[in-house]
C-alpha positions in Angstrom: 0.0 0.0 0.0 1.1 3.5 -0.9 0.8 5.5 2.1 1.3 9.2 1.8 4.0 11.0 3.6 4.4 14.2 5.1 7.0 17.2 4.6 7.3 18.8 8.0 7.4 22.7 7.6 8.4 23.0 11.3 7.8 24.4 14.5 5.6 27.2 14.4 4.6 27.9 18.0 6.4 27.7 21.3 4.8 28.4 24.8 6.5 31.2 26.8 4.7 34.6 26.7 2.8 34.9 29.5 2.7 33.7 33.0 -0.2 31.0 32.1 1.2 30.2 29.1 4.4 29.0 30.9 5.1 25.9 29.1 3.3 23.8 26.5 0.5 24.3 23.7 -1.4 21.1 23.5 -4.1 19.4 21.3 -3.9 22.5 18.4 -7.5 23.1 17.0 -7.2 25.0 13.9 -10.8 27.2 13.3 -11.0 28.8 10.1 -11.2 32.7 10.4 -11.1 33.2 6.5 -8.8 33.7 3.5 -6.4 31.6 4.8 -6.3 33.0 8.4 -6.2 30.2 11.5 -7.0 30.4 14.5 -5.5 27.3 16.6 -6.8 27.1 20.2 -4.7 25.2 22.5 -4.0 24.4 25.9 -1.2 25.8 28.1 0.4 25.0 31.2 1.6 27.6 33.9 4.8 26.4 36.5 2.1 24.7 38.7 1.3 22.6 35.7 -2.1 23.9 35.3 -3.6 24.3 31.5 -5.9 27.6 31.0 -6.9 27.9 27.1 -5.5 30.2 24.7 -5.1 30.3 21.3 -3.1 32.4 18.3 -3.3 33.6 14.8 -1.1 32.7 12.0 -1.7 32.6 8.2 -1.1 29.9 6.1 0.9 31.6 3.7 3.4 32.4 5.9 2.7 30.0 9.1 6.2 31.0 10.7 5.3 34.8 11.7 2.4 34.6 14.6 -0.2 37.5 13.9 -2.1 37.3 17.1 -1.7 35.4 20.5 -4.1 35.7 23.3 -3.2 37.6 26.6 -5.8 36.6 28.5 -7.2 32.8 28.7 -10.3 31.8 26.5 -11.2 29.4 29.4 -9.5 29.6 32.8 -9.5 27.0 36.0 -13.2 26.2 37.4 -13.6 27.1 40.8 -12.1 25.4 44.0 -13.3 22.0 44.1 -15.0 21.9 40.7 -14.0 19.3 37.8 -12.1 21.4 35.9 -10.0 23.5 39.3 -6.6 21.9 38.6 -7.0 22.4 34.3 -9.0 23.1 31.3 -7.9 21.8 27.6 -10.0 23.2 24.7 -11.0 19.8 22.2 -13.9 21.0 19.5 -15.4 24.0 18.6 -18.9 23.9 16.4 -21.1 26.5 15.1 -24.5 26.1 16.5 -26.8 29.1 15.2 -25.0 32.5 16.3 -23.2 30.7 19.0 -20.2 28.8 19.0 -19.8 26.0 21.5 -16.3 25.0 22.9 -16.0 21.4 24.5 -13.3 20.9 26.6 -11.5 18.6 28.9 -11.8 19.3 32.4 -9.4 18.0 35.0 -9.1 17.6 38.8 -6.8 15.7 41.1 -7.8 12.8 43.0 -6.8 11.1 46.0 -6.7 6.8 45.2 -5.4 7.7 41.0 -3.4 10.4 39.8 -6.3 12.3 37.9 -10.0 12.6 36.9 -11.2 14.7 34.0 -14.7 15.2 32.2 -16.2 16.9 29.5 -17.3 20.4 30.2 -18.9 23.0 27.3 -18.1 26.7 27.1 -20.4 29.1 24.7 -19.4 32.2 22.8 -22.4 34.6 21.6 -19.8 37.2 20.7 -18.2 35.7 17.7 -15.4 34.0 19.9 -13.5 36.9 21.0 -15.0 35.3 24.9 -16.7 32.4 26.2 -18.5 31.5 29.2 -19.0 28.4 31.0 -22.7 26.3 30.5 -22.1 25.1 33.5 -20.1 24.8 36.4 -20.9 20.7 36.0 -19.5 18.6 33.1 -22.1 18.2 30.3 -20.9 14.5 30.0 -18.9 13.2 33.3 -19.3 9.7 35.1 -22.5 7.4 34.0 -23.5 4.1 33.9 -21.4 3.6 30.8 -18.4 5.7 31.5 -17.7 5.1 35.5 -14.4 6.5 35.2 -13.3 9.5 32.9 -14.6 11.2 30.0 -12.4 13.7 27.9 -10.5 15.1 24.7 -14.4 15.5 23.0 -14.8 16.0 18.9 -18.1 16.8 17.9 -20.0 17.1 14.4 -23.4 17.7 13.7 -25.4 16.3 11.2 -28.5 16.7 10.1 -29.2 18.7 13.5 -28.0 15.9 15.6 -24.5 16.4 17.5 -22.1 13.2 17.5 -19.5 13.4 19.7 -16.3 10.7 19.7 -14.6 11.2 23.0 -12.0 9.2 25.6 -13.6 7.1 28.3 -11.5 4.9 30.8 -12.6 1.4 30.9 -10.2 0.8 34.2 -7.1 2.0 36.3 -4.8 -0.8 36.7 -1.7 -0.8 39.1 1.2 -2.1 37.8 2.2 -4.0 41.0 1.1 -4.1 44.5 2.1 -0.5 45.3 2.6 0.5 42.1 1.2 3.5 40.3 -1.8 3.2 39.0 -2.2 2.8 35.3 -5.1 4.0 32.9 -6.5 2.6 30.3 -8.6 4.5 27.9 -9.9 4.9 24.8 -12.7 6.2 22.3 -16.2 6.2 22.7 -19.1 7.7 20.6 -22.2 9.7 22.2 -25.7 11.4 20.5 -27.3 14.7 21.7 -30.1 16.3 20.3 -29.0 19.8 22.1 -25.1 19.4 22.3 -25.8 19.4 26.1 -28.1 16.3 27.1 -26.0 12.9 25.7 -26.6 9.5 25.4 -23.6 7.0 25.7 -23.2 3.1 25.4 -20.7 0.7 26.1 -19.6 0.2 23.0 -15.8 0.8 22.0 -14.8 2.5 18.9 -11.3 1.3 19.0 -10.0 -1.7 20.8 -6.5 -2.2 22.4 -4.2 -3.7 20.2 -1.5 -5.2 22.0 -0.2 -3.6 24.9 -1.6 -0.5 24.3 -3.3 1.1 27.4 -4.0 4.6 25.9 -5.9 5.7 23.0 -6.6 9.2 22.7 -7.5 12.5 20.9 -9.8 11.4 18.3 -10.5 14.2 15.2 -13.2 12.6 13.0 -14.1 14.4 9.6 -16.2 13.1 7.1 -15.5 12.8 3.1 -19.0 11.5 1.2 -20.7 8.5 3.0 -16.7 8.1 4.9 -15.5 9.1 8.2 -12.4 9.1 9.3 -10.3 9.5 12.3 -7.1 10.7 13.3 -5.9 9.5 17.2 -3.0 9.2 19.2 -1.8 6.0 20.8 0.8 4.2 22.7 1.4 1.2 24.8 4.2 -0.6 26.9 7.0 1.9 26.9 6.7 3.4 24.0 6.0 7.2 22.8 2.6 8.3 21.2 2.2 8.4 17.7 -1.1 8.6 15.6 -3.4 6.3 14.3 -5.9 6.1 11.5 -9.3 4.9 11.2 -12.4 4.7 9.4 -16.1 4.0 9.5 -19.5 4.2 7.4 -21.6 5.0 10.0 -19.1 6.5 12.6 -19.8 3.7 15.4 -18.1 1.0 13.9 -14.4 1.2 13.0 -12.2 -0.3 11.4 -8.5 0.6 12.0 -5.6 1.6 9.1 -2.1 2.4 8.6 -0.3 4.6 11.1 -0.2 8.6 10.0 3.3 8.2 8.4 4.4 11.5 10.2 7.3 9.8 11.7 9.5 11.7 14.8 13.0 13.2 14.3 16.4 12.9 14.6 16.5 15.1 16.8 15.1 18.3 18.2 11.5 19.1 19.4 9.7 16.3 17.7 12.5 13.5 18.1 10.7 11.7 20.8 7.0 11.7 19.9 4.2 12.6 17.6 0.7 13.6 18.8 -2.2 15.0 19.2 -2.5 15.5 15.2 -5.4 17.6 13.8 -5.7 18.1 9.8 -6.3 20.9 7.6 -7.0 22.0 4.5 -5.7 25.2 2.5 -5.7 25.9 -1.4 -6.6 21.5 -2.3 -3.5 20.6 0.2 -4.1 18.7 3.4 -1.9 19.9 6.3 -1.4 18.9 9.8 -1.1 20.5 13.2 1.1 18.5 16.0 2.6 18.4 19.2 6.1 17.0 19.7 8.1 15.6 22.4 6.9 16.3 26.2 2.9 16.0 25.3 3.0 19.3 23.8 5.7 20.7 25.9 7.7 21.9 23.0 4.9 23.7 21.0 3.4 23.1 17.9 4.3 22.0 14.5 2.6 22.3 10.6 3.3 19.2 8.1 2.0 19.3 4.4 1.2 15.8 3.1 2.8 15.4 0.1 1.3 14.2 -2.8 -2.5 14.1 -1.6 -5.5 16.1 -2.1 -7.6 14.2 0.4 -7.9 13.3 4.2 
């Protein structure tokens, strides 16, 4: 099989320019502002190790000077106690009406495992430029099917129903008596009518292959009757990289060949490559990506060479 490869264009963001925005710029999420104009919201980390989101402005002509970047957090830590007080990580953003919606990932620190995180929602009704919380509650957190964690959302909507393909844990593991606990998680598909209320199952989009413990990130687009999806993986000791998949009715996948985006030599991508999101510009398919450290080192572009499709 002829898969396509990609032509790295390089690192195009680094963290750094404000106190919440110490290090990392996780899980880019390109939006479309026009005419070749991104937007790509992200998640940063301040020396506590705390995300807030942000985002900045680039164009795709000339991805290497940064137009805009954003002083001030598009979503900042929940209060005390809440589900997203120790982090908040932007994941999808969809149109709905005048509004835009803005799922997120919200995380807190527990007490038996290292973590908990849930999906929460944030609304803008003034074009983006801020957005508010829907709730100080998760719009999809622990349930009958999902009795663990629910994060890193994507959501389409078709036909006015939302879909939504997100991370659930299916159990915490240690790895000996003593040990630290383990997760193990991967992607799971939910229905809403409103984007707020949502219906889950136990069913598995992807199963573990191997030793894998951790599948996550999923970005689903659709081409005709196809959708695909782009996620990041790893098990045993090794690094993330991404995976592909695809489905015809976007419950039932079927996995394919690894997103030939390979790591490095050396430098900020050398270790790892993750958290992949596509886009398109002028017929070309490009991709946003974080390197080594889960984002720690910023965020890259790659043009797939060769290719007109996803």
């Amino acid at each position: 099989m002829n898969i396509p490869r990609w032509q790295k264009i390089g690192l195009i963001f680094e963290p750094g320019h404000f106190d919440w925005m110490a290090t990392h710029a996780q899980n880019p999420l390109p939006e479309s502002l026009g005419d070749g104009l991104v937007r790509v919201h992200f998640a940063a980390r301040d020396d506590r190790n705390r995300a807030r989101g942000g985002y900045f402005d680039f164009h795709m002509d000339n991805p290497f000077a940064i137009i805009n970047i954003s002083e001030e957090p598009t979503i900042d830590l929940g209060p005390l106690g809440a589900f997203d007080d120790s982090g908040v990580m932007p994941s999808t953003l969809v149109a709905v009406g005048d509004k835009k919606y803005l799922y997120y990932t919200g995380w807190s620190k527990a007490v038996t495992v290292p973590f908990s995180f849930h999906i929460g929602l944030a609304i803008s009704e003034d074009g983006g430029r801020t957005y508010q919380r829907y709730s100080l509650a998760p719009v999809l957190g622990r349930n009958h099917h999902d009795p663990y964690i629910t994060g890193a959302p994507y959501v389409l909507i078709e036909y006015g129903l939302f879909k939504m393909w997100y991370v659930s844990a299916t159990q915490w593991v240690l790895d000996e008596p003593g040990g630290k606990p383990r997760h193990y998680y991967t992607v799971k598909y939910a229905e809403s009518q409103d984007g707020i209320q949502w219906s889950t199952s136990s069913h598995l989009c992807l199963d573990y292959q191997d030793d894998e413990y951790a599948i996550a990130r999923p970005v689903v687009f659709k081409s005709g009757d196809l959708y695909t999806m782009w996620f990041t993986y790893r098990g045993g000791s090794d690094t993330y990289r991404v995976g592909t998949a695809s489905s015809n009715d976007g419950i039932h996948w079927q996995r394919g060949e690894k997103l030939a985006l390979e790591v490095s030599a050396q430098g900020w991508d050398s270790e790892m490559i993750c958290y992949a999101h596509p886009l398109r510009y002028k017929g070309s398919v490009y991709a946003l990506y974080n390197g080594n450290g889960y984002g720690a080192t910023g965020i890259g572009l790659a043009l797939r060479e060769g290719a007109d499709g996803g």
